[in-house]
C-alpha positions as CSV (number, residue, x, y, z in Angstrom):
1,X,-19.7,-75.5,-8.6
2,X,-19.7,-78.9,-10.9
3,X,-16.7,-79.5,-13.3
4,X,-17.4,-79.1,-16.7
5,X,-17.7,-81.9,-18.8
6,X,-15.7,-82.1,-22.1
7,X,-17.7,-82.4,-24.8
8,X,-17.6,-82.0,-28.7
9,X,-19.1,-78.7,-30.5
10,X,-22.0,-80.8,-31.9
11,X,-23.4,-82.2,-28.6
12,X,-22.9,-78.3,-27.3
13,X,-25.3,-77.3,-30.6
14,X,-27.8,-80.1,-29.3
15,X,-27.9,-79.1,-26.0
16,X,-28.5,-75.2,-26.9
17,X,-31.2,-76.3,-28.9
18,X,-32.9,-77.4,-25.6
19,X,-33.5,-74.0,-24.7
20,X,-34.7,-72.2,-27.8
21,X,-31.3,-71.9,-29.7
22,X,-31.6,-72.4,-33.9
23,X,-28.8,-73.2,-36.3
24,X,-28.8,-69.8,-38.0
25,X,-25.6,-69.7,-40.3
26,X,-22.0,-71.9,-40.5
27,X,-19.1,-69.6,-41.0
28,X,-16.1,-72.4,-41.6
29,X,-15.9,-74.6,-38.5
30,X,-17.9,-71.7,-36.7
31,X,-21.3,-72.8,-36.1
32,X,-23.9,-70.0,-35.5
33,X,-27.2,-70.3,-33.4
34,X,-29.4,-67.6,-32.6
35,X,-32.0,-67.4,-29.7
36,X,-35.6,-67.8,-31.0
37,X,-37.4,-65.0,-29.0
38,X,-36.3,-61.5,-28.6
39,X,-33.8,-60.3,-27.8
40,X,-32.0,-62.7,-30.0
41,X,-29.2,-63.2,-28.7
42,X,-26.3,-65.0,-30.9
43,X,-23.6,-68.0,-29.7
44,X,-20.7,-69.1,-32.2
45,X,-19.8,-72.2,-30.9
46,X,-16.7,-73.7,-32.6
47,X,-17.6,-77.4,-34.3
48,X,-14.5,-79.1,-33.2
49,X,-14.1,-82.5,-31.4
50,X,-13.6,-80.8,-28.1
51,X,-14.5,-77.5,-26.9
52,X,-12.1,-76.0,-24.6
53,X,-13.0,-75.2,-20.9
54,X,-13.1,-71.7,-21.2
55,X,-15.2,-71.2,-24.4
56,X,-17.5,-73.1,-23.3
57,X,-17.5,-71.8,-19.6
58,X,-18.0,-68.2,-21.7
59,X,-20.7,-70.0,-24.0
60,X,-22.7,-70.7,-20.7
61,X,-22.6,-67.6,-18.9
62,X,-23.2,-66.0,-22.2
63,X,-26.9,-68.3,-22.6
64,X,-27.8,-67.5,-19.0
65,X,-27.1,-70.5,-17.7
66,X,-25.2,-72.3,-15.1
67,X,-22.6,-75.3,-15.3
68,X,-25.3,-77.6,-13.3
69,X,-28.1,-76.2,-15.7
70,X,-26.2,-76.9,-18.9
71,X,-25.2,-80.5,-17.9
72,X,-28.4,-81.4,-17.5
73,X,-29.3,-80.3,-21.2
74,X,-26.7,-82.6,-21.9
């Protein structure tokens, strides 16, 4: 299993976008996306300077994805 990387809210928005992920709402420093096709499926990935290990550990597994999968949408 690959170490997460540490990386800021916005570059975790960018790399969900990759996939099929739209901005849907902000709700304060809660940024919403929404998967594209059905079912669609929601994140709410905090917009802060660093997102902690295991939100975005959750984020991942929430999307499908694994920790090699995501850093390569990085």
């Amino acid at each position: 299993m690959s170490k997460l990387p540490v990386v800021s809210g916005q570059k975790v928005v960018k790399a969900f976008s990759k996939i099929g992920y739209e901005f849907d709402h902000q709700t304060g420093s809660h940024i919403i996306l929404r998967h594209k096709n059905p079912p669609h499926r929601r994140l709410t990935i905090p917009k802060h300077k660093e997102v902690a290990k295991g939100t975005l550990r959750a984020l991942i597994k929430e999307a499908g994805l694994t920790v090699d999968e995501f850093i390569k949408l990085l």
